[in-house]
N, C-alpha and C positions, 0 to 999 in steps of 0.2 A: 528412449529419452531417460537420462541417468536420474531425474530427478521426481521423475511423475508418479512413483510410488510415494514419495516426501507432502506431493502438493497434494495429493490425492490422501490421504491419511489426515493432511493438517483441515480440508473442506469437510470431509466428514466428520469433523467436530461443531461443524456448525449447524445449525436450522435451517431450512429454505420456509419459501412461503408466509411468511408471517410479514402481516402488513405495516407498514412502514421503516420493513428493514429490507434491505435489499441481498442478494447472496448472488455476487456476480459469477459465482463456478459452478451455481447451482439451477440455480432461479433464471427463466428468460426474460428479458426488457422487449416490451413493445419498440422502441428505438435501437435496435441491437442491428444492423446492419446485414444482409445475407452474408450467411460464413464467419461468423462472431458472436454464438450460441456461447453457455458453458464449457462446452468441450474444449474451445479453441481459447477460452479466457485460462483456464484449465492449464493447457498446455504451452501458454505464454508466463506462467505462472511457474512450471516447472523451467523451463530456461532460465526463467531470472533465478531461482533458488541454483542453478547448475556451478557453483563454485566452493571456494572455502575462502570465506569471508571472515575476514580482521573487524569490522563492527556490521550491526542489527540495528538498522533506525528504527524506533518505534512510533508510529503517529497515533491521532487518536482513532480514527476513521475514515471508511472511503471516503471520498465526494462523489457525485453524479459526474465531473467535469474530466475526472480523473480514473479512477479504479473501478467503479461502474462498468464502464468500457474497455477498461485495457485488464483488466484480471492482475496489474501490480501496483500496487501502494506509490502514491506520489509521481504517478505515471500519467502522462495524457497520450491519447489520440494522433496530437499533433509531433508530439515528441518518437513515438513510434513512426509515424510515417517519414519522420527527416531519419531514419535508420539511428538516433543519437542515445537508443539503451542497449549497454552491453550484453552479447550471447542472444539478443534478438532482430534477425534480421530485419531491414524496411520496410515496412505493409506494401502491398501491391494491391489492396483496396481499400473500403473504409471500416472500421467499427461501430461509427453510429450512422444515423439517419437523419442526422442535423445537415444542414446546407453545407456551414464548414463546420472544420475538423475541431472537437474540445481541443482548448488550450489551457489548463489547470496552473493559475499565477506561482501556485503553494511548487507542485512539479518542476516548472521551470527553475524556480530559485535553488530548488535542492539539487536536483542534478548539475545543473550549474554549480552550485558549491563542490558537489562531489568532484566533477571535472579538476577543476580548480586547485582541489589541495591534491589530486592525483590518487583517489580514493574510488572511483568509480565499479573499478574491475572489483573492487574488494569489499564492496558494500549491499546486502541485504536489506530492502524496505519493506517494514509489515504495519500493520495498525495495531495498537489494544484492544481496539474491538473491531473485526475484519467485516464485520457487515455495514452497508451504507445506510443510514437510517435519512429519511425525508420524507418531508410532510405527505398524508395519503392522499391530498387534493394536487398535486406536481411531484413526480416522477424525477420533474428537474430541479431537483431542492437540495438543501443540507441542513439538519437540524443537528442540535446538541442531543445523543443519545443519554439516556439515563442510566443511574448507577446500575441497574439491573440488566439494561442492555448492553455495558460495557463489562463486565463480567461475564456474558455468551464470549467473550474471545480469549479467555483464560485458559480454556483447554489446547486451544490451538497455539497461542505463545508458550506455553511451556514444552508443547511438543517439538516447536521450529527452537526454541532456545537449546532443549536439548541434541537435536539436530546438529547444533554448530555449537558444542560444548567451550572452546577457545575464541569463540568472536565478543567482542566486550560491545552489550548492548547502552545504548544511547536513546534515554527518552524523549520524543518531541511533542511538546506542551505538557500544560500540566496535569492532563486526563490521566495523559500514560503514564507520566511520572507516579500519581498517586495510583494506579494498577498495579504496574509494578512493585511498587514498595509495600503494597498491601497483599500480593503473592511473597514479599521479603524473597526478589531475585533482585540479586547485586546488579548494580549501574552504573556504568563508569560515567556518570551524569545524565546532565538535563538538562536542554538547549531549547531555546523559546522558539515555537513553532513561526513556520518563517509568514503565516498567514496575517492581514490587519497590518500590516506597516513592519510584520519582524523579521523582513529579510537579513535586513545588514545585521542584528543582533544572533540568528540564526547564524550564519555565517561567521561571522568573529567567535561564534561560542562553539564551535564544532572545529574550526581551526586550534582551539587552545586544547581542546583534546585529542589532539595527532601527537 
């Protein structure tokens, strides 16, 4: 796999174990489905890094709903199993242990846009801070990480930034906007996270930087 020494490099910059962060390449979920360990979130991880991408979305963090389970940024469950991310083929089982399959509102809207302006094939999704953080009383939560634990993903964005030295990264909200800017790595903007009612804003702001 062309890419698994890249994902494999970018995870070991990160922590496992630590309570209420989650480390989906590293760490197991009691909800992780048979045959969708680390290894396998891992190695869905390297196919999506498998190109040479024109932009880097940047988000803030996993969700539970999303990245938890599928091992990529603004990816759900359900999105994988309709076969609809590129260089990853259709699941032919599940990832979690829910009845049905996560469906991630923030995931649909963005891949949908990517589709859309015809950007898919050519587009990298990572977070600011690549561990899921959620309350330690629900596993199925999302909370606002703090400044301290958005800083744990700084080692790893500057390693995927350097990675893809020609893709013009794209901050989404303003977590990552101000991470970035406080590594002082150049943006070619900043586009309001499509989560809380900012699809359509997401969308029109990500169109005007094509």
């Amino acid at each position: 796999m062309p890419k698994l020494s890249l994902a494999r490099s970018l995870v070991e910059t990160l922590p496992a174990g630590r309570q209420g962060l989650f480390n989906p390449w590293r760490d197991s979920c009691p909800h992780d489905a048979a045959g969708n360990g680390p290894v396998e979130k891992l190695a869905r991880l390297a196919l999506h890094l498998d190109c040479d991408p024109e932009f880097i979305l940047a988000g803030e963090a996993p969700g539970y709903q999303g990245c938890r389970y599928s091992g990529i940024a603004f990816t759900s469950e359900r999105l994988l199993g309709e076969g609809a991310i590129p260089r990853i083929p259709a699941l032919t089982g599940r990832l979690s242990t829910r009845r049905l399959p996560f469906s991630e509102p923030s995931a649909t809207i963005v891949w949908k846009t990517l589709y859309r302006l015809g950007i898919a094939e050519r587009t990298v999704l990572w977070n600011a801070m690549q561990l899921h953080p959620y309350r330690p009383d629900e596993v199925w939560s999302n909370r606002t990480p703090s400044p301290s634990e958005i800083s744990l993903g700084e080692p790893a964005l500057r390693l995927l930034i350097a990675a893809f030295p020609s893709a013009k990264i794209i901050a989404v909200g303003k977590k990552s906007e101000g991470l970035l800017r406080e590594m002082e790595i150049p943006i070619a903007g900043c586009v309001r996270h499509p989560a809380n009612g900012g699809a359509t804003e997401f969308a029109s702001g990500l169109k005007d930087m094509m």
